[in-house]
OpenMM code with the backbone's topology and positions (N, CA, C; nanometers):
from openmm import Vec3, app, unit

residues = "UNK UNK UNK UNK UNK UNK UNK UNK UNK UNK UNK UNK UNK UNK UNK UNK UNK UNK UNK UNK UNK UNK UNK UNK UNK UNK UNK UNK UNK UNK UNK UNK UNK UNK UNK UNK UNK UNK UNK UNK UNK UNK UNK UNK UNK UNK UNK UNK UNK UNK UNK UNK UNK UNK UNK UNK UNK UNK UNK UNK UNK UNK UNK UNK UNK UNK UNK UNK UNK UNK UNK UNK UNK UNK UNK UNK UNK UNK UNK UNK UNK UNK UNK UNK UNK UNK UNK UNK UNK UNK UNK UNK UNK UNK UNK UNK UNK UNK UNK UNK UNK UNK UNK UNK UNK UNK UNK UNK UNK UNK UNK UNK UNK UNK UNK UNK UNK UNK UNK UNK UNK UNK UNK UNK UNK UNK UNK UNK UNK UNK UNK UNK UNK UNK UNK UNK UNK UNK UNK UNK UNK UNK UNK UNK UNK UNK".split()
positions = [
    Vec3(-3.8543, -5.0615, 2.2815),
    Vec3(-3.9877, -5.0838, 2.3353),
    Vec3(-4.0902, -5.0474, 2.2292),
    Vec3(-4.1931, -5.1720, 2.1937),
    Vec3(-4.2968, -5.1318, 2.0940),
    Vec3(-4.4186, -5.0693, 2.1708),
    Vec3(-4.4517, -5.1518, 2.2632),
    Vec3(-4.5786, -5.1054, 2.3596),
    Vec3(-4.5811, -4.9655, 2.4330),
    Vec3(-4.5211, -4.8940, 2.5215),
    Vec3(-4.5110, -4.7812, 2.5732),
    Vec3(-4.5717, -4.6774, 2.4696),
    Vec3(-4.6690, -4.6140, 2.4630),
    Vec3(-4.7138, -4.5369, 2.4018),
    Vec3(-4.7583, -4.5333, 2.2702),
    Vec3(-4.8209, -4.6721, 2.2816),
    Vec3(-4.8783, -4.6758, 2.1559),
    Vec3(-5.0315, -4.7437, 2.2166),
    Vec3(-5.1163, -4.7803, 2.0818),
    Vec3(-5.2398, -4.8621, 2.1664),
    Vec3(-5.2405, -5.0456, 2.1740),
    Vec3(-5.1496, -5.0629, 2.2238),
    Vec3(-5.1307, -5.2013, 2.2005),
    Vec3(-5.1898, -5.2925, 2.2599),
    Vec3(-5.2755, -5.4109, 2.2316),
    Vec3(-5.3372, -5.5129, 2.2685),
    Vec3(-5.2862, -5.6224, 2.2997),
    Vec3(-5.3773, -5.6935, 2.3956),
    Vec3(-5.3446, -5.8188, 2.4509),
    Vec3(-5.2565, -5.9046, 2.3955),
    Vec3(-5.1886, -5.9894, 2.4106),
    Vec3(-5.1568, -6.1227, 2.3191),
    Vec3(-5.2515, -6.2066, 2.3445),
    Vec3(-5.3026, -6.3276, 2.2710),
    Vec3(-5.3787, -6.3636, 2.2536),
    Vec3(-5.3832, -6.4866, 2.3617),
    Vec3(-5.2211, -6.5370, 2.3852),
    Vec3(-5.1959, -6.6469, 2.4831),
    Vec3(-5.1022, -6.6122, 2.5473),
    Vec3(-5.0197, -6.6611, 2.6960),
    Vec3(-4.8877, -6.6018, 2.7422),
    Vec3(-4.7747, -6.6371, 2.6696),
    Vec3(-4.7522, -6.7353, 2.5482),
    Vec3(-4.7034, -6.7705, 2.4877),
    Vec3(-4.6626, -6.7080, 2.4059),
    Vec3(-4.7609, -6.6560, 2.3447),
    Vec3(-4.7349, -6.5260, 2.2542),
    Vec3(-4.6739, -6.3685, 2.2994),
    Vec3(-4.7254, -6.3519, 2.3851),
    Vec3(-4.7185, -6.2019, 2.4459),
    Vec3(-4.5760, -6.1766, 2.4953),
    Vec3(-4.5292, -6.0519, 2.4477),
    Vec3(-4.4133, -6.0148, 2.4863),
    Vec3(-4.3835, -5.9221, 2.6340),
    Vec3(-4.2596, -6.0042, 2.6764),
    Vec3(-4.2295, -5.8859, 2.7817),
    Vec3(-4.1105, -5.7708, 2.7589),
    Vec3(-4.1565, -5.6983, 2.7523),
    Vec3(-4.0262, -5.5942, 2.7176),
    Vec3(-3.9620, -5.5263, 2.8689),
    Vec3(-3.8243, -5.4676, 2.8003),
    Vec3(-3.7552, -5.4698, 2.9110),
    Vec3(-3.6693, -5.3299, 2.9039),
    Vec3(-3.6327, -5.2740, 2.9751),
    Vec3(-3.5881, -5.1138, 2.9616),
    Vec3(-3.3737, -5.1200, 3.0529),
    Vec3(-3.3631, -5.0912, 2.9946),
    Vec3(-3.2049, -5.0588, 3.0368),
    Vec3(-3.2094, -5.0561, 3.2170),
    Vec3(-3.1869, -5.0963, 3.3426),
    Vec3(-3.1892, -5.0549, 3.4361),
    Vec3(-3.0791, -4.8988, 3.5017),
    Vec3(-3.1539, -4.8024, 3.5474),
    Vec3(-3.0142, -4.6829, 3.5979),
    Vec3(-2.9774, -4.6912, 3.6615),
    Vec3(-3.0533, -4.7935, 3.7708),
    Vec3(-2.9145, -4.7978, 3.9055),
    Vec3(-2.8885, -4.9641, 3.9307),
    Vec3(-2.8237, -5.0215, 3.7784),
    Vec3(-2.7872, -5.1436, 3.8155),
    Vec3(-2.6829, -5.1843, 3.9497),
    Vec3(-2.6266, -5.0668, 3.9689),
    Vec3(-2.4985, -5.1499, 4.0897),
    Vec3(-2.5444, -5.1342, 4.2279),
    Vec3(-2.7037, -5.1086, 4.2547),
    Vec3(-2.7720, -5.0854, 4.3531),
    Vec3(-2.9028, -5.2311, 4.3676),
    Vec3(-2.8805, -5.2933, 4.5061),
    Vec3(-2.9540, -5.3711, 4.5075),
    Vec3(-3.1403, -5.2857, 4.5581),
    Vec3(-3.1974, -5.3213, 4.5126),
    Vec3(-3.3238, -5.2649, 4.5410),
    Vec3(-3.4588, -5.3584, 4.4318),
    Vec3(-3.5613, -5.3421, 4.5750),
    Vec3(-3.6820, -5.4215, 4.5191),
    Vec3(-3.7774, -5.3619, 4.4654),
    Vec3(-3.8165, -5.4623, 4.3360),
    Vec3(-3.9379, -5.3740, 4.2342),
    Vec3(-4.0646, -5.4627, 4.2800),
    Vec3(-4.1795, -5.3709, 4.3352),
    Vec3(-4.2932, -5.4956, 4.3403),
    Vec3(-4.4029, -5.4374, 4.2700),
    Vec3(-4.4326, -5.5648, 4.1813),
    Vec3(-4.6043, -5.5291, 4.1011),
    Vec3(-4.7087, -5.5743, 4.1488),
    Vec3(-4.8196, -5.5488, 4.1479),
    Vec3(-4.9161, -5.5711, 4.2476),
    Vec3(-5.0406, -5.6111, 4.1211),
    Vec3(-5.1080, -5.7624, 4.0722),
    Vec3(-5.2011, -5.7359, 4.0180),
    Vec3(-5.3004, -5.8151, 4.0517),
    Vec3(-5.3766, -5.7437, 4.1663),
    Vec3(-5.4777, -5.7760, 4.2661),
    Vec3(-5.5894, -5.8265, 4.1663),
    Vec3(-5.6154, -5.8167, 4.0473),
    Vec3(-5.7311, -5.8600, 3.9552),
    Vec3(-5.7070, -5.9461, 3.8689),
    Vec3(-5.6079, -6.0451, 3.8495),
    Vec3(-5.5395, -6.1439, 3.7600),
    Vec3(-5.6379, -6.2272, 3.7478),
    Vec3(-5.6725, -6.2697, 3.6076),
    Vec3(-5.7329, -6.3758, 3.5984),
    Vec3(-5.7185, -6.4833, 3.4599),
    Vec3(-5.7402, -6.6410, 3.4787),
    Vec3(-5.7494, -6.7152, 3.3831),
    Vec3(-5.8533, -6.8245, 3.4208),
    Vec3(-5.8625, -6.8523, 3.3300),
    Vec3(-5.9340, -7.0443, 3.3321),
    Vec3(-5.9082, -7.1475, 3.3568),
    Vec3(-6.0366, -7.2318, 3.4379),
    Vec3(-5.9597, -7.3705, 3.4690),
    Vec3(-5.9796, -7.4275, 3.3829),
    Vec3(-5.8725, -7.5052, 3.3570),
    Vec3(-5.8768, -7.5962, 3.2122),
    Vec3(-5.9010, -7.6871, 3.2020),
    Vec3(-6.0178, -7.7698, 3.3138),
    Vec3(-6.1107, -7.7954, 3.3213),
    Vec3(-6.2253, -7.8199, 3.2806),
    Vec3(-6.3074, -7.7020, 3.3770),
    Vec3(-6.4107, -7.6600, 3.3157),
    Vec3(-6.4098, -7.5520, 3.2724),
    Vec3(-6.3318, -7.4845, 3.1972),
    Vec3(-6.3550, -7.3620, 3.1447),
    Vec3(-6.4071, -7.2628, 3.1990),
    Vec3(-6.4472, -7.2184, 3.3502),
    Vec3(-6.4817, -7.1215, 3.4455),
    Vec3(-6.3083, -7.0269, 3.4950),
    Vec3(-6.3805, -6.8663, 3.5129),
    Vec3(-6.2961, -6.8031, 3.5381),
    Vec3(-6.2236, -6.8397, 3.6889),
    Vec3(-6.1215, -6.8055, 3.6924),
    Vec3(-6.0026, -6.8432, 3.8336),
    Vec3(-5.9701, -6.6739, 3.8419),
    Vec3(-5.9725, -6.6311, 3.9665),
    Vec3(-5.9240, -6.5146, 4.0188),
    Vec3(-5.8007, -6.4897, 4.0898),
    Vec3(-5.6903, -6.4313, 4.1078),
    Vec3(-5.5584, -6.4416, 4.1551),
    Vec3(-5.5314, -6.2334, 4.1863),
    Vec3(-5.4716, -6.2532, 4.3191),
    Vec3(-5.4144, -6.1258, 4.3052),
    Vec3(-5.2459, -6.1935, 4.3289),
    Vec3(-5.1887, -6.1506, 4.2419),
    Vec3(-5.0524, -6.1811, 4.2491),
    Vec3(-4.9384, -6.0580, 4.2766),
    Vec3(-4.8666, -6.0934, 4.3730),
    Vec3(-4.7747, -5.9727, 4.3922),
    Vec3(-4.6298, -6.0524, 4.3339),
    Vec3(-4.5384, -5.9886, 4.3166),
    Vec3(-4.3904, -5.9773, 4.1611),
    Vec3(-4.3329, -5.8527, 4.2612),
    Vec3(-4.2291, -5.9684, 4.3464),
    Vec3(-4.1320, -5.8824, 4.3464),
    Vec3(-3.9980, -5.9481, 4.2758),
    Vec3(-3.9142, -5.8346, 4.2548),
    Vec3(-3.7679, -5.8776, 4.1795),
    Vec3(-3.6683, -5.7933, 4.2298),
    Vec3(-3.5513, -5.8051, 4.2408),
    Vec3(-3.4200, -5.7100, 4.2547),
    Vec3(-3.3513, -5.7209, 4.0663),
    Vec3(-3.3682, -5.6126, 4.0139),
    Vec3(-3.3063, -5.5995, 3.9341),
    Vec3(-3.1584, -5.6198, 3.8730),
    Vec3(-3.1097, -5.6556, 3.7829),
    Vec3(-2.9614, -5.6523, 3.7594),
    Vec3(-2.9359, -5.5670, 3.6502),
    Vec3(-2.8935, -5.6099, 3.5103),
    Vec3(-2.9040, -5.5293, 3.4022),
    Vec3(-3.0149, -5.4187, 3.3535),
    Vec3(-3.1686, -5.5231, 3.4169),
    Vec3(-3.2729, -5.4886, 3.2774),
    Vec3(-3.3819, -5.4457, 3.3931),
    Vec3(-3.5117, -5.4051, 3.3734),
    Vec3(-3.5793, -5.3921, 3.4387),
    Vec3(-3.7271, -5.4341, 3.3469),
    Vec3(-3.8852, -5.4881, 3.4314),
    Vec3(-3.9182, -5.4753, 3.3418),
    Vec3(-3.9991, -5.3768, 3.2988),
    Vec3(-4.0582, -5.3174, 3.1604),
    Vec3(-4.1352, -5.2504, 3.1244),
    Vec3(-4.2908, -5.2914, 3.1800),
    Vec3(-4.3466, -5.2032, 3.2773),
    Vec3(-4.4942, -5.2347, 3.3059),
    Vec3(-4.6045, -5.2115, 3.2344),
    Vec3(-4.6173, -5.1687, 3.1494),
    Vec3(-4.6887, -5.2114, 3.0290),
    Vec3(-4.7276, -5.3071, 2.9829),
    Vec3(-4.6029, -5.3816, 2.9565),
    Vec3(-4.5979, -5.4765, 2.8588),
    Vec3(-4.6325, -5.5910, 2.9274),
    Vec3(-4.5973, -5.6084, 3.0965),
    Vec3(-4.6167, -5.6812, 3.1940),
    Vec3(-4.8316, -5.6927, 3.1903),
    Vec3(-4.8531, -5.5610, 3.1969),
    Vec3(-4.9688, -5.5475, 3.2166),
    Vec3(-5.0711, -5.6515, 3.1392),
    Vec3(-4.9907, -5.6308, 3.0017),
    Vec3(-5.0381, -5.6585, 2.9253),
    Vec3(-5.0411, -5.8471, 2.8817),
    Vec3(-4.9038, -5.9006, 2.9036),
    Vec3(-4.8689, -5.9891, 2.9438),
    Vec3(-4.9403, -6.0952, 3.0243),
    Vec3(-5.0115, -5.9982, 3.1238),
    Vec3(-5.0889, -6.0753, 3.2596),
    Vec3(-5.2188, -6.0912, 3.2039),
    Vec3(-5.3084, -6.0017, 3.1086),
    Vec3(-5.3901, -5.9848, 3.0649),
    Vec3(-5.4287, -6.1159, 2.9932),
    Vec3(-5.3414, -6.1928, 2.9020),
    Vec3(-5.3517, -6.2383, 2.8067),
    Vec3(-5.3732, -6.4138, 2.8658),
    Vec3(-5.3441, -6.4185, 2.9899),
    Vec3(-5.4406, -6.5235, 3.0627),
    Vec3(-5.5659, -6.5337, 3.0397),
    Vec3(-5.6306, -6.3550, 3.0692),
    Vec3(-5.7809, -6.4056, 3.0391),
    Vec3(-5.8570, -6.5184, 3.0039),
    Vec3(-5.7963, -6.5597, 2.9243),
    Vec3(-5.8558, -6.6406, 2.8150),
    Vec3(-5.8085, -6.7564, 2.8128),
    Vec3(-5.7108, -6.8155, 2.9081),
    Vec3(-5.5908, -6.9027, 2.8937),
    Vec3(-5.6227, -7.0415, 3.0272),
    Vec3(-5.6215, -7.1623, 2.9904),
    Vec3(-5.6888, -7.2373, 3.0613),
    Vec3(-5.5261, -7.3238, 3.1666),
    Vec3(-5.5155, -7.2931, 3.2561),
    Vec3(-5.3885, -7.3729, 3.3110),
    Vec3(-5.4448, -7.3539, 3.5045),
    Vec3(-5.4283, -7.4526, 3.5400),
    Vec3(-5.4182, -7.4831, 3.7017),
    Vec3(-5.3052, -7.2979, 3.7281),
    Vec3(-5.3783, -7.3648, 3.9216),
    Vec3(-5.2755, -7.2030, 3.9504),
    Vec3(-5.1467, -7.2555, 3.9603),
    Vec3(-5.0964, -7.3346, 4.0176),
    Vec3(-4.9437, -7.3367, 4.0367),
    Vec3(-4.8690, -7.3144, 3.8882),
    Vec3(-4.9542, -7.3472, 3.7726),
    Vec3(-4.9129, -7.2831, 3.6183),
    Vec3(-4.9035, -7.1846, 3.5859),
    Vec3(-5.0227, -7.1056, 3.6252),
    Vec3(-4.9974, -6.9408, 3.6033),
    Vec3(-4.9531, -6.9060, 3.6791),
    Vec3(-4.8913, -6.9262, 3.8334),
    Vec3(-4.8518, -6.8298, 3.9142),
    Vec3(-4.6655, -6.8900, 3.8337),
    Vec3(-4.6195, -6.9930, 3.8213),
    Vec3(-4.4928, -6.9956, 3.8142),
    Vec3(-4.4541, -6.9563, 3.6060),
    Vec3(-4.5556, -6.9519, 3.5270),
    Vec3(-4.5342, -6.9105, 3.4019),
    Vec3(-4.5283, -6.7724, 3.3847),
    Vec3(-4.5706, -6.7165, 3.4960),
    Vec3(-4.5313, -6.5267, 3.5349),
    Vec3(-4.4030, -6.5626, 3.5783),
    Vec3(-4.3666, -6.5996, 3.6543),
    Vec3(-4.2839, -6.6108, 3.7252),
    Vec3(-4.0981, -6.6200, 3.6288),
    Vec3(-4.1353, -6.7104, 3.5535),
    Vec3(-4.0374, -6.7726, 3.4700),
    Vec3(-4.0207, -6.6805, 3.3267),
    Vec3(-4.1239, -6.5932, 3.2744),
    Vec3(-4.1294, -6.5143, 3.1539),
    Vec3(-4.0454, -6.3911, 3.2303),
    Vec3(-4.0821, -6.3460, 3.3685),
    Vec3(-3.9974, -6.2269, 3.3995),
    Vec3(-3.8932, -6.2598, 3.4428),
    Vec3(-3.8188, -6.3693, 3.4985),
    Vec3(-3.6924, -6.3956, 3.5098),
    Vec3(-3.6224, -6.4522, 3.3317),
    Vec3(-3.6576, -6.5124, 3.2677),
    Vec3(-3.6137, -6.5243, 3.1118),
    Vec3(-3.5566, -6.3875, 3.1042),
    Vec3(-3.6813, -6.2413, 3.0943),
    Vec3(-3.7024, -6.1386, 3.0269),
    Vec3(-3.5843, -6.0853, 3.0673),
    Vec3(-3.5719, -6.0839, 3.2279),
    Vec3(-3.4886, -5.9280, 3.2703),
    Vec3(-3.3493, -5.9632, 3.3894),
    Vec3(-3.3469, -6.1622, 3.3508),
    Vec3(-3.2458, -6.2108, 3.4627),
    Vec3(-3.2292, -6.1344, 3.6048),
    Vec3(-3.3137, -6.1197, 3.6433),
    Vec3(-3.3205, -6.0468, 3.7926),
    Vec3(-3.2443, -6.1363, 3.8900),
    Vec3(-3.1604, -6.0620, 3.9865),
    Vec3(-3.0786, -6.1241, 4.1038),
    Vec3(-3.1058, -6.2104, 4.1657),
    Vec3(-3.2781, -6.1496, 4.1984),
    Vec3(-3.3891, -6.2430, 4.2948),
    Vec3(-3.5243, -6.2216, 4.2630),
    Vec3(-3.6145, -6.3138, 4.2903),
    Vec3(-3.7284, -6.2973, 4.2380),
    Vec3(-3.8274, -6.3709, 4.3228),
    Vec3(-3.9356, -6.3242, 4.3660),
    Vec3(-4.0457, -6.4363, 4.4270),
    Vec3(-4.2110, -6.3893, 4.3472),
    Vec3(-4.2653, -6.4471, 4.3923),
    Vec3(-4.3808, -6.4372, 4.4021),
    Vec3(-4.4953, -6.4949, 4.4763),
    Vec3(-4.6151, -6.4114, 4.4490),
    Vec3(-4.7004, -6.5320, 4.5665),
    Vec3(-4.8538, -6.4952, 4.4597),
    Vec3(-4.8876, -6.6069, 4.4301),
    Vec3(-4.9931, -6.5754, 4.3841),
    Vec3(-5.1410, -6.6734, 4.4874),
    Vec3(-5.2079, -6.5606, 4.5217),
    Vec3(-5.3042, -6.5466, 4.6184),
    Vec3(-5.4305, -6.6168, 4.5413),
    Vec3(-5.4901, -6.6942, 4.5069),
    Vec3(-5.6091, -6.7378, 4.4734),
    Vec3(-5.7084, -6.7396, 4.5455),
    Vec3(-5.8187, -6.7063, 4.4946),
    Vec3(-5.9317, -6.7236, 4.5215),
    Vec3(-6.0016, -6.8162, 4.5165),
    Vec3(-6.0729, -6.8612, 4.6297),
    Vec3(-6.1236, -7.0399, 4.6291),
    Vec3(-6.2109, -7.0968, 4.4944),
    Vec3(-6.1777, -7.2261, 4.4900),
    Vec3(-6.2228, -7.2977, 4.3558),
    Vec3(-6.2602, -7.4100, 4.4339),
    Vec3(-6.3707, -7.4562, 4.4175),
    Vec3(-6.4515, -7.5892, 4.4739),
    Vec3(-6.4534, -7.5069, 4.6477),
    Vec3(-6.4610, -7.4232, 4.6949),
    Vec3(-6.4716, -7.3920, 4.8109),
    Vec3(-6.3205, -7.3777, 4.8888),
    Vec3(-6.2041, -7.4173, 4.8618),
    Vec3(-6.0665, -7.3880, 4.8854),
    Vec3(-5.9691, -7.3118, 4.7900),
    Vec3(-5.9417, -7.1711, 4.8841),
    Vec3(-5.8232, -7.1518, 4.8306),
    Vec3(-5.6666, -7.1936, 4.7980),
    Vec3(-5.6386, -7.1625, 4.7125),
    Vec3(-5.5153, -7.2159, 4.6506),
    Vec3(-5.3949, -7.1250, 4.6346),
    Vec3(-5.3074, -7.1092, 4.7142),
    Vec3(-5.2079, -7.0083, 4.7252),
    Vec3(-5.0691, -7.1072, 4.6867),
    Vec3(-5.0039, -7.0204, 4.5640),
    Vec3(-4.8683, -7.0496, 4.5364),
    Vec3(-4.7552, -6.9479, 4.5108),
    Vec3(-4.6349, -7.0348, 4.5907),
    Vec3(-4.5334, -6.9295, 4.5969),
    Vec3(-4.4102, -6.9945, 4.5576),
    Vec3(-4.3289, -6.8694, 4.4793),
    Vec3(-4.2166, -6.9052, 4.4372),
    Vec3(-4.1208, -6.8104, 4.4381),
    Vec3(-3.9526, -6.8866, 4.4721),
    Vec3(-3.8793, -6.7799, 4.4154),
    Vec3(-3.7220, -6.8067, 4.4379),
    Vec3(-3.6251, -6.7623, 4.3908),
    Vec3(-3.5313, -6.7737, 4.3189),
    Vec3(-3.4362, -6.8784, 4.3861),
    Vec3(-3.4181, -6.7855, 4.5104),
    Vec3(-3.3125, -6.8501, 4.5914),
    Vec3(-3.3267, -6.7343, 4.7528),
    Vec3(-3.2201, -6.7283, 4.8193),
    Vec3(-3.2103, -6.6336, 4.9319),
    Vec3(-3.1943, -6.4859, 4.8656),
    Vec3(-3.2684, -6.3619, 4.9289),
    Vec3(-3.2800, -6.2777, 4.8575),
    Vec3(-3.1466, -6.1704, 4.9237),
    Vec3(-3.0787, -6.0767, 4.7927),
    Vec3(-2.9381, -5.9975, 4.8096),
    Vec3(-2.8984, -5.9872, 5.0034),
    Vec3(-2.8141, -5.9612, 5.0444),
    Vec3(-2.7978, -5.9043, 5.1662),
    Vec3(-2.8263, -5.7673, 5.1730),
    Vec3(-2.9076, -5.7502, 5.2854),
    Vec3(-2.9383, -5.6326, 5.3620),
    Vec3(-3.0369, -5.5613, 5.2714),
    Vec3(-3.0638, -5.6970, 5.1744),
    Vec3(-3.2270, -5.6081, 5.0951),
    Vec3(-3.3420, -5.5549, 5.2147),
    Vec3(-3.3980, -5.4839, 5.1780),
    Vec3(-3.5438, -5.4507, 5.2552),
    Vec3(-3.6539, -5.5670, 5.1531),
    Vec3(-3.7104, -5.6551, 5.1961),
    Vec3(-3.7977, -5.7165, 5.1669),
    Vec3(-3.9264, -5.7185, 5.2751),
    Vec3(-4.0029, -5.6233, 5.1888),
    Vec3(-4.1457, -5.5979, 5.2788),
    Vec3(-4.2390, -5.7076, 5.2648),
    Vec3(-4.3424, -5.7565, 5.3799),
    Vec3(-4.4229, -5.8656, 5.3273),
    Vec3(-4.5217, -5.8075, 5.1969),
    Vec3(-4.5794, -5.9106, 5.1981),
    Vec3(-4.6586, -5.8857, 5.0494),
    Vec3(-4.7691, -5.8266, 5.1085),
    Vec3(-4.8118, -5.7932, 5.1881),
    Vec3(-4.9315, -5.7103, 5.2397),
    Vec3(-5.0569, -5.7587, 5.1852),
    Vec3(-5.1171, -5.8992, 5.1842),
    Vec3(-5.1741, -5.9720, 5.1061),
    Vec3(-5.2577, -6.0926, 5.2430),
    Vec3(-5.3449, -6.0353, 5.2985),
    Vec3(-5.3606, -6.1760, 5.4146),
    Vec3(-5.4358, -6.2783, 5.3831),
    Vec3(-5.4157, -6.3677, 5.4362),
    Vec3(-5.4480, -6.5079, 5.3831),
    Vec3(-5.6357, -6.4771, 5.3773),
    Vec3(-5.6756, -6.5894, 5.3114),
    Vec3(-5.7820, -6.5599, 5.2775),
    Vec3(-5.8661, -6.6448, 5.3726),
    Vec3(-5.9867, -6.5485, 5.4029),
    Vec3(-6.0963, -6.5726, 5.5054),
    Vec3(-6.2231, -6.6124, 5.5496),
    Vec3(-6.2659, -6.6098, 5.3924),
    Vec3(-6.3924, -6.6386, 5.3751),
    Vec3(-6.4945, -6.4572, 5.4034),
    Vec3(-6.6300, -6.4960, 5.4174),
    Vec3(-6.6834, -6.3813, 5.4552),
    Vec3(-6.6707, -6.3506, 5.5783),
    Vec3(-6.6247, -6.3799, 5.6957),
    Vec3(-6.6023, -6.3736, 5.8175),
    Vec3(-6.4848, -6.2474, 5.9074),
] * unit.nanometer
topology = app.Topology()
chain = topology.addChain("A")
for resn in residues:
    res = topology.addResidue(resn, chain)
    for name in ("N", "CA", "C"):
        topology.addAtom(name, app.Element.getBySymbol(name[0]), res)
């Protein structure tokens, strides 16, 4: 791991940016990892205006797990990065299954309305382990000001 404790910066595109990945300790145990990044954001590539996303990442681990750091950092590097949501929600999606081959994996990335409609996309692996605990995403659909 380069990132963990050092001062390391964005990548510049998701293309670039690395995900690092840490040994898992209780590989022969099925159990769910969820990241929560309620402030995600990129550009429509478009018009070049910011897009808002809280995206929740859950995974069941196998070998690897990933480093949240580097994830952090990873997500960051949208900022700047112009792709529709069903792009960024499934190019997270696909860099942490590459990174850490997880058992199972979903996601849901929650958008925030663009032209006046929200845009919610979800993905994920297949049917998740037996007798996993899979909690909802605690994420409710979106409401307007009401």
């Amino acid at each position: 791991m380069t990132m963990l404790g050092t001062a390391a910066k964005p990548a510049a595109s998701p293309d670039e940016a690395l995900l690092e990945t840490a040994p898992n300790p209780h590989a022969g145990s099925a159990y769910l990892v969820r990241f929560t990044a309620p402030e995600f954001t990129s550009l429509c590539p478009v018009t070049g205006q910011p897009d808002f996303a809280h995206l929740v990442i859950d995974y069941v681990p196998s070998k690897l797990i990933v480093e949240s750091k580097s994830l952090k950092l990873f997500l960051t590097s949208f900022r700047n990065h112009g792709a529709f949501h069903e792009d960024c929600t499934l190019l997270v999606a696909k860099k942490v299954i590459d990174a850490v081959k997880p058992k199972w994996l979903r996601i849901g990335g929650y958008w925030y309305p663009r032209g006046g409609m929200p845009i919610d996309v979800f993905y994920q692996t297949g049917e998740p382990p037996r007798g996993l605990w899979v909690p909802e995403t605690g994420v409710p659909p979106y409401r307007g000001r009401g």
